[in-house]
C-alpha positions as CSV (number, residue, x, y, z in Angstrom):
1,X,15.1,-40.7,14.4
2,X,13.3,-38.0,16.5
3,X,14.7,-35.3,14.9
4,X,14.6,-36.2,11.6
5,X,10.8,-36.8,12.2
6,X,10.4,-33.0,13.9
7,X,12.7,-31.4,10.9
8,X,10.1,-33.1,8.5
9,X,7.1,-31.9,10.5
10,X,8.5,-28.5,10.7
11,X,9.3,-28.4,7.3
12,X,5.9,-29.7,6.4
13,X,4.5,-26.6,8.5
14,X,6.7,-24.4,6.7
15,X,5.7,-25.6,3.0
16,X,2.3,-25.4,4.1
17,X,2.2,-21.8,5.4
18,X,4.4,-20.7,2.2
19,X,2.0,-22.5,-0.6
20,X,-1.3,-21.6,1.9
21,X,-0.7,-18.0,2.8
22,X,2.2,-16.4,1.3
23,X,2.2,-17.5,-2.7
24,X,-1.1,-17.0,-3.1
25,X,-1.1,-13.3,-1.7
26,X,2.4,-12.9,-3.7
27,X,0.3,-13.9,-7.2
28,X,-3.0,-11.7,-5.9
29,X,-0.6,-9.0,-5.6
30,X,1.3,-9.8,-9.0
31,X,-2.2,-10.4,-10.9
32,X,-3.2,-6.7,-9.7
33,X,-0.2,-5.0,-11.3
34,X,-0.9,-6.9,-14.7
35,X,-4.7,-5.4,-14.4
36,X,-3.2,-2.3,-13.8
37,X,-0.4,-2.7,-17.0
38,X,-3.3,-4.0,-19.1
39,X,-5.6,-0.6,-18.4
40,X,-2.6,1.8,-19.0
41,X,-2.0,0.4,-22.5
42,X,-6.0,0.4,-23.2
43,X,-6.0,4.2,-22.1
44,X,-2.8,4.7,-24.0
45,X,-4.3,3.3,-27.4
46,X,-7.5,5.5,-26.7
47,X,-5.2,8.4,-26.1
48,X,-3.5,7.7,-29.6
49,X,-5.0,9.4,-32.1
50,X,-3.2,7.4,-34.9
51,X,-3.0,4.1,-34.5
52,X,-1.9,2.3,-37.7
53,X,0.0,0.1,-39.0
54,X,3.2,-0.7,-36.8
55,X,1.7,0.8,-33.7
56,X,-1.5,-1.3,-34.1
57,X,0.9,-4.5,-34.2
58,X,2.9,-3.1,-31.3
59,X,-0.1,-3.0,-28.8
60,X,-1.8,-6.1,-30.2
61,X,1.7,-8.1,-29.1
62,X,1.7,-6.0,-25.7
63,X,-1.8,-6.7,-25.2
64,X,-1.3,-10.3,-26.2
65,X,1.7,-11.0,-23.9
66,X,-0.1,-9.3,-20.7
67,X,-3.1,-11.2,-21.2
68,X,-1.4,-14.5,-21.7
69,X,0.6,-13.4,-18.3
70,X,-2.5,-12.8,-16.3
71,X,-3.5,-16.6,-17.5
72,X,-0.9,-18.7,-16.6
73,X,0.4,-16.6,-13.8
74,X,-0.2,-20.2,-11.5
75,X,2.1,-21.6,-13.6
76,X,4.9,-19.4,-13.2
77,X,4.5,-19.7,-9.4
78,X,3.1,-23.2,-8.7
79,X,1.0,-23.8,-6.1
80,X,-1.7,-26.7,-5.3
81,X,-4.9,-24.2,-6.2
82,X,-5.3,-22.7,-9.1
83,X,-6.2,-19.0,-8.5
């Protein structure tokens, strides 16, 4: 009975070192990236001088699905606090 009670505690420990300190540095770190994505299509569509038609559509789905990312990033890596 001991040692199931010290694998659960250590397992608690564990969980609680992996959803308090390494998940949330994981989605800081994946959150920055999308930043970063988001401004390189931004400066790309400036640096466009034509951007009609097909192209428009093209960046307004890009810039759709990168912003929706950047949103529900907590859901795709679930943690207790919402970031």
């Amino acid at each position: 009975m001991i040692y199931a009670i010290s694998i659960l505690f250590w397992l608690a420990i564990l969980h609680f070192i992996y959803e308090g300190i390494i998940l949330p540095s994981i989605r800081l770190n994946l959150r920055y990236k999308l930043f970063v994505l988001r401004d390189e299509l931004r400066s790309l569509r400036h640096e466009v001088a034509i951007v009609v038609g097909f192209f428009q559509k093209i960046f307004s789905l890009v810039k759709d699905i990168v912003s929706l990312s950047e949103n529900d990033l907590h859901k795709l890596m679930p943690a207790h606090s919402a970031t």
